[in-house]
C-alpha positions in Angstrom: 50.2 250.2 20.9 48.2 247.3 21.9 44.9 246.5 19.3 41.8 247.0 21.2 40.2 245.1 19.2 42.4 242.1 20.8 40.4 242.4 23.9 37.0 243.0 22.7 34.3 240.1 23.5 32.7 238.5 20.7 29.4 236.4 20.9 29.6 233.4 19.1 27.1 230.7 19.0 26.2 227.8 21.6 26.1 224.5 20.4 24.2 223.4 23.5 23.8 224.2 27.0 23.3 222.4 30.5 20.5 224.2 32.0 20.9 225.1 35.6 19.1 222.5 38.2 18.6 225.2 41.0 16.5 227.4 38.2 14.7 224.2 37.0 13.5 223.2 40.5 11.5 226.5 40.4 10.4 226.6 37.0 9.1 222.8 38.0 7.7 223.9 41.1 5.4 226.6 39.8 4.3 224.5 36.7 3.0 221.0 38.2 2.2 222.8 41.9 5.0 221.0 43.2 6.2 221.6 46.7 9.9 221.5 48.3 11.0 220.5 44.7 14.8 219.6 44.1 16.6 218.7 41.1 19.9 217.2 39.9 21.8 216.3 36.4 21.4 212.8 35.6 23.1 212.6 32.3 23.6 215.2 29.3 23.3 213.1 26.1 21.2 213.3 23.7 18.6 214.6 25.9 19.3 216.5 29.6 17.7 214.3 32.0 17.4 215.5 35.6 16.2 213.7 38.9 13.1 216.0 40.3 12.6 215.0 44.2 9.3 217.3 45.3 7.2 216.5 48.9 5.1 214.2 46.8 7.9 211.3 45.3 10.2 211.5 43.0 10.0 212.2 39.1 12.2 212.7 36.1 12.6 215.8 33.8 14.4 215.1 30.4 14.7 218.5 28.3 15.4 217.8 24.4 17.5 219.5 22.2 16.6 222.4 20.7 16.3 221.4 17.3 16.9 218.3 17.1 12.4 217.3 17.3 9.5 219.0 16.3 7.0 219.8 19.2 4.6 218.0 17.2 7.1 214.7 17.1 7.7 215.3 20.9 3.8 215.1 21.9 3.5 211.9 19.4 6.0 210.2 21.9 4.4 211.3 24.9 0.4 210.4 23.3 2.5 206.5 22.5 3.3 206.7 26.4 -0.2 207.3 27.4 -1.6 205.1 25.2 0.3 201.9 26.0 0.1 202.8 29.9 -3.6 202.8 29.2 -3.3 199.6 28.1 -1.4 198.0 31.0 1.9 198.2 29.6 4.4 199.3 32.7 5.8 202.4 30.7 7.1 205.7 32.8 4.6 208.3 31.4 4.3 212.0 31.2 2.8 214.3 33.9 0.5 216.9 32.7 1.3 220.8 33.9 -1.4 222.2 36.0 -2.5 224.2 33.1 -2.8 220.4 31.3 0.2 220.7 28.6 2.4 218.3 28.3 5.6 220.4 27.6 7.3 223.1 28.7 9.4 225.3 26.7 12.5 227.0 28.2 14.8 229.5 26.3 18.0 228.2 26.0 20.8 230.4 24.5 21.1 227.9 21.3 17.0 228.6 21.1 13.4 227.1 22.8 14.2 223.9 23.9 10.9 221.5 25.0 10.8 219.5 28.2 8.3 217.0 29.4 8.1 215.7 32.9 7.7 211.9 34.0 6.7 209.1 36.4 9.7 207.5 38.0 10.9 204.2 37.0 11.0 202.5 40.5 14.3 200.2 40.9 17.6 199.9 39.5 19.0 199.7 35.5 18.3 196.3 33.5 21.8 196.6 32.2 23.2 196.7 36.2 21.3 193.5 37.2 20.3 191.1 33.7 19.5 187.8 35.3 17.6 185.3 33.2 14.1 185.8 35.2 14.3 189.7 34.4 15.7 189.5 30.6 12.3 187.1 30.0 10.1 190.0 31.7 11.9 192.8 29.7 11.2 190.4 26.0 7.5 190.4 27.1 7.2 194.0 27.8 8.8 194.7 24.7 6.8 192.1 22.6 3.5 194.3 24.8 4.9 197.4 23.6 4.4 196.4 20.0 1.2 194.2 19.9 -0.2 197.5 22.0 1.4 199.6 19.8 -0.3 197.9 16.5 -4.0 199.0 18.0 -3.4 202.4 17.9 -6.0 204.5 15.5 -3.0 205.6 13.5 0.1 205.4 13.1 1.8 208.4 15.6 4.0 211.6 13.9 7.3 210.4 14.6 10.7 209.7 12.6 11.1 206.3 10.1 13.2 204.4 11.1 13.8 202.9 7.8 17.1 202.7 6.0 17.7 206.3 5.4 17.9 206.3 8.9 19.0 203.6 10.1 22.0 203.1 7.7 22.0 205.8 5.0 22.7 209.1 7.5 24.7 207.4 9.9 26.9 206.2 6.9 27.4 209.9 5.8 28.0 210.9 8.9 30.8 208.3 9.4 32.8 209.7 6.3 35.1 211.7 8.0 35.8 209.4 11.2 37.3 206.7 8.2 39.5 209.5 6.4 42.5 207.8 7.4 41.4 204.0 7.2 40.0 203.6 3.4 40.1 199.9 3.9 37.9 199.7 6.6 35.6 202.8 5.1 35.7 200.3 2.0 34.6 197.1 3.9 32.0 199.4 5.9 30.4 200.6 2.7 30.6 197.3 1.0 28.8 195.2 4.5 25.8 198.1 3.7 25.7 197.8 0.5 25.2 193.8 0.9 22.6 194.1 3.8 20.8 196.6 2.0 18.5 194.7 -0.3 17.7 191.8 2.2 16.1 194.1 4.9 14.8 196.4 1.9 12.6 193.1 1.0 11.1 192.4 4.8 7.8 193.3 5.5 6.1 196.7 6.2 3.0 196.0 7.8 2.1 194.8 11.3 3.1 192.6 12.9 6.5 192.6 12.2 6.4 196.5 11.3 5.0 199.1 13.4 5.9 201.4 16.4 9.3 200.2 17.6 10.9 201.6 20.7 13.9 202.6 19.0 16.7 202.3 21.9 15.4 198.9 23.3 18.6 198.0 25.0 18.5 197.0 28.9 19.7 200.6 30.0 16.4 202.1 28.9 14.3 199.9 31.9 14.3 199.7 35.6 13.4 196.6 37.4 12.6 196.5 41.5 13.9 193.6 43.6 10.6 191.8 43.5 10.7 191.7 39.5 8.4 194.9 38.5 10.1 196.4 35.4 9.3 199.7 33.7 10.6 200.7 30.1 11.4 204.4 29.7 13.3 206.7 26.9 10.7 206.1 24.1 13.2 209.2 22.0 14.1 207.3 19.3 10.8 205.3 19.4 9.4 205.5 15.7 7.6 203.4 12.8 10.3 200.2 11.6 10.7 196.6 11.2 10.8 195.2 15.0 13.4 192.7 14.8 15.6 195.9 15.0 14.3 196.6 18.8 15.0 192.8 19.3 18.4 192.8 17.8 19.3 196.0 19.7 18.5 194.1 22.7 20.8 191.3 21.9 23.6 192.8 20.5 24.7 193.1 24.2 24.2 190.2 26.0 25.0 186.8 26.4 23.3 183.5 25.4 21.5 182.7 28.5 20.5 186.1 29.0 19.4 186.6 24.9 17.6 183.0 25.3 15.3 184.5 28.2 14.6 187.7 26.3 13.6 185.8 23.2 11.5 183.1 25.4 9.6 186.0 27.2 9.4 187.9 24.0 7.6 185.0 21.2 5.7 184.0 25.0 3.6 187.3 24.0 4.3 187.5 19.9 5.5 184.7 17.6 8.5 186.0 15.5 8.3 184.4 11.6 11.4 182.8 10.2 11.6 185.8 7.9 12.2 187.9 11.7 14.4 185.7 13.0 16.7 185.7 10.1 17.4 189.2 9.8 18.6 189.6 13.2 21.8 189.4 12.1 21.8 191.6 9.3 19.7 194.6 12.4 22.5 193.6 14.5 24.6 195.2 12.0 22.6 197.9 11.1 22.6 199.1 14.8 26.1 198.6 15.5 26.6 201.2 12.4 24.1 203.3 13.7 26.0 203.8 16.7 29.2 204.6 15.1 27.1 207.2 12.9 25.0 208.6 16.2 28.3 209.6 17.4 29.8 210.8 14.6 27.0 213.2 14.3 27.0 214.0 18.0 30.9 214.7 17.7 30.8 218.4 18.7 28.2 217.9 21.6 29.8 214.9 22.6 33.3 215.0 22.0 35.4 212.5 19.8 36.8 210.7 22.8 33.1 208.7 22.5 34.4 207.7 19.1 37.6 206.2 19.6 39.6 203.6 17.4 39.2 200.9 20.3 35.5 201.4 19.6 35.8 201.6 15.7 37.7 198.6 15.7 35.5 196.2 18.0 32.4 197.4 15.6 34.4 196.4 12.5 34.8 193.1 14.4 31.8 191.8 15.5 30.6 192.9 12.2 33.2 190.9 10.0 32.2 187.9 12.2 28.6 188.6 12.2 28.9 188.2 8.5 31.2 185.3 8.2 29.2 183.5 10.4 26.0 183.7 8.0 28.1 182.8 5.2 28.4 179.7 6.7 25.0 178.6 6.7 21.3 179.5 7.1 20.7 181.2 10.0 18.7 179.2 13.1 17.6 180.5 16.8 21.1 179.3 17.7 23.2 181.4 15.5 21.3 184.8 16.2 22.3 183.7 19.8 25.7 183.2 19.7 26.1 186.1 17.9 24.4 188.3 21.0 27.7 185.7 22.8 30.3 187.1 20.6 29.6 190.7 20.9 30.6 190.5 24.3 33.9 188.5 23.9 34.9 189.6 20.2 38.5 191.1 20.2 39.6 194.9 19.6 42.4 194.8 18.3 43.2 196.1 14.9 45.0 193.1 14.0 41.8 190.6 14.4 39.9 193.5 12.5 42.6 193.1 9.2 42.6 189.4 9.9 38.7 188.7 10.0 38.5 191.3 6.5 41.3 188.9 4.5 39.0 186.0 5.3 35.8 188.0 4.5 37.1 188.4 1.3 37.8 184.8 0.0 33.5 184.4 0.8 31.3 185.4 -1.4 29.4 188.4 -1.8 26.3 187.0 -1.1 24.8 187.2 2.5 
């Protein structure tokens, strides 16, 4: 006899879910009085963005996890938005329902999940079309963004972004991903550990620690063909030491292109020595940060995002971050060629096992 119990369904929970585009476009419609809306997927990733075309132009809809931000820490990015568009800073903002909230809620089978809709950011990515010219417009409305952002009456409801958070979680979160490569877990914890106490000691108070964007690489802007550039994704914005939204920035792009950013950028705000020094040691930080972002993410994301190819080209342009400020104090020109060598480092393992025998004839000291 066959079990019946075999063939019985069973609910079990959803991690997340993709809600459909077709409902959305009349969910949209109905809230901001929208007519002949449309919508599409975009990309599911840490938030759900979706293109929304409607008679009147086009907009974006991003939907956030559900439990991932408090309402309250959702409206404090969208109040930051406001705020600095107020202010002339070319930021895509939030469009107000035609009851006047800011969010809507939509029950999602893992729970209520918020969603806020936005201005479109006119143009193409940063990160497809870099040139020099639009690298020194992006470090100026980043270096806007800040000096803005130290004016508000107080500082906004939104996460740290200290070193719990920037280095402490994604390190626990990373455990598991080294189970089977203790000497690189070992050299991981030990880099930390030595970074630790320098950025521990750097300022916290404005200017050179405030509201930071929090995800301040060039994917996160548009830029039209006449050189108008937006910044959007303000997620991860939060209160931190701003060199890390600088060295996010350069962590991916070459010399030239880093130069302009950092010409545009001290055009608008002067960065101290003290800044400029711990590039390097935020360049660090952030490449961990990613590793631990998608260690957490692993079950939403999957675990092809956290391959060994990409372990092992972290591990190595953070052995040679290090080794190169052994070498010396660092100047404009190291921070720079470090932005060069994240682009051209190797991934092999070997160069990773290579670079961490060298590393450990040099002192502890960074």
């Amino acid at each position: 006899m066959v079990n019946s119990s075999i063939n019985r369904s069973r609910i079990v929970p959803v991690q997340r879910s993709i809600v459909s585009a077709d409902a959305l476009a009349s969910v949209v419609a109905a809230a901001y009085g929208l007519d002949g809306v449309r919508c599409h997927l975009i990309k599911s990733a840490m938030l759900d963005t979706y293109q929304v075309t409607a008679a009147s132009g086009p907009a974006i809809l991003r939907i956030y996890p559900a439990s991932r931000r408090t309402e309250a820490e959702i409206l404090a990015e969208l109040d930051v938005l406001a705020y600095l568009h107020a202010a002339d800073v070319s930021v895509s903002v939030p469009i107000r329902q035609r009851s006047g909230e800011q969010l809507l809620t939509i029950q999602a089978p893992e729970g209520v999940r918020c969603a806020a809709l936005f201005t479109y950011a006119p143009g193409r990515p940063l990160s497809q079309q870099c040139t020099p010219q639009y690298a020194h417009a992006y470090g100026q409305a980043l270096a806007q963004v800040h000096t803005v952002a130290d004016t508000l009456p107080q500082l906004p409801l939104r996460p740290r972004l200290d070193l719990a958070t920037l280095l402490d979680q994604p390190l626990a979160a990373l455990a598991s991903a080294f189970a089977q490569r203790d000497t690189d877990w070992a050299f991981l914890r030990q880099v930390a550990a030595a970074i630790r106490p320098h950025i521990a000691a750097l300022p916290t108070e404005p200017p050179c620690y405030g509201l930071c964007h929090g995800d301040a690489g060039s994917a996160n802007a548009h830029v039209t063909a006449d050189g108008r550039l937006t910044l959007f994704d303000f997620d991860m914005c939060g209160v931190g030491w701003r060199a890390y939204d600088i060295a996010t920035f350069l962590i991916d792009e070459p010399e030239s292109i880093a130069a302009s950013f950092l010409e545009g950028y001290t055009a608008v705000r002067a960065l101290t020595d003290t800044e400029l020094a711990s590039l390097p040691l935020f360049q660090i930080v952030q490449s961990i940060w990613v590793l631990g972002l998608r260690a957490d993410y692993i079950n939403d994301w999957g675990s092809s995002l956290l391959s060994e190819r990409l372990l092992n080209h972290i591990l190595s342009f953070i052995t040679y971050t290090r080794e190169t400020m052994e070498r010396g104090p660092v100047t404009l020109s190291t921070a720079l060629s470090l932005s060069e060598a994240s682009t051209l480092i190797s991934v092999t393992g070997s160069v990773v096992l290579l670079a961490q025998a060298r590393l450990a004839k040099l002192p502890t000291r960074l």
